[in-house]
C-alpha positions as CSV (number, residue, x, y, z in Angstrom):
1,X,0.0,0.0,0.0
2,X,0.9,3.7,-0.3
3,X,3.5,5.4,2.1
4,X,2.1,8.3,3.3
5,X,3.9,8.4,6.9
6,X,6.9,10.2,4.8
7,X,8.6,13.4,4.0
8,X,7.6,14.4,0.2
9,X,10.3,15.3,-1.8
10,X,8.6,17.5,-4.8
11,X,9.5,16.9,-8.2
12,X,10.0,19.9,-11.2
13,X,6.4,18.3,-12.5
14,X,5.2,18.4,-9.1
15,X,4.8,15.2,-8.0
16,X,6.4,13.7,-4.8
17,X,9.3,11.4,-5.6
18,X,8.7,8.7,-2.6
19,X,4.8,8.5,-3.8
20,X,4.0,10.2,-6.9
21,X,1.3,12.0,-5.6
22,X,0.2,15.6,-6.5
23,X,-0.1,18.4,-3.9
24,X,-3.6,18.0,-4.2
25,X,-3.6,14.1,-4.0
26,X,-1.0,14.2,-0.8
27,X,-3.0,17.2,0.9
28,X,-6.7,15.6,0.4
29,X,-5.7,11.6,1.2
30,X,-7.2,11.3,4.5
31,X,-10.7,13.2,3.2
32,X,-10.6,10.9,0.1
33,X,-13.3,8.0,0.1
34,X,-11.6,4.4,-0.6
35,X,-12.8,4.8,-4.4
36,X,-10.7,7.8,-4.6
37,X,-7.7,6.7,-3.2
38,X,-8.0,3.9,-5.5
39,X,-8.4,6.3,-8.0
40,X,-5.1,7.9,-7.4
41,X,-3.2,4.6,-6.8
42,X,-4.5,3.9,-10.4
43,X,-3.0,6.8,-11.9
44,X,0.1,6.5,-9.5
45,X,0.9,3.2,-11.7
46,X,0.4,5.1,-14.6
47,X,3.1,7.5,-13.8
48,X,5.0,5.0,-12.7
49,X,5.1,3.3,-16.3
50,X,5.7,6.6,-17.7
51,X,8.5,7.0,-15.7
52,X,9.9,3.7,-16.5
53,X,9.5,3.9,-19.9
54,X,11.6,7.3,-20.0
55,X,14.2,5.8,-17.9
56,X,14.4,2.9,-20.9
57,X,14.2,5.9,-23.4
58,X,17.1,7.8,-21.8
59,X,18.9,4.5,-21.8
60,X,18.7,3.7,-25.8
């Protein structure tokens, strides 16, 4: 499950490198319903494959 006991580090794209989560997504996580947060760990693996896929990009 998500770590959300952690210090964010902020990316330029402003995302948190430890969790991927916006400012909005880190600041509203405890007022989100269990759909929501499921929502965001959705997109979280999206960004995640993104991120992976530029890695494999920078790489070639």
């Amino acid at each position: 499950m998500l770590d959300i006991t952690s210090t964010c580090i902020i990316s330029k794209k402003c995302y948190c490198f430890g969790c991927l989560r916006s400012r909005a997504e880190r600041q509203q996580w405890h007022h989100m319903t269990t759909e929501q947060q499921r929502e965001v760990l959705r997109l979280i693996a999206g960004r995640k494959l993104r991120i992976k896929k530029m890695k494999q990009h920078k790489g070639e």
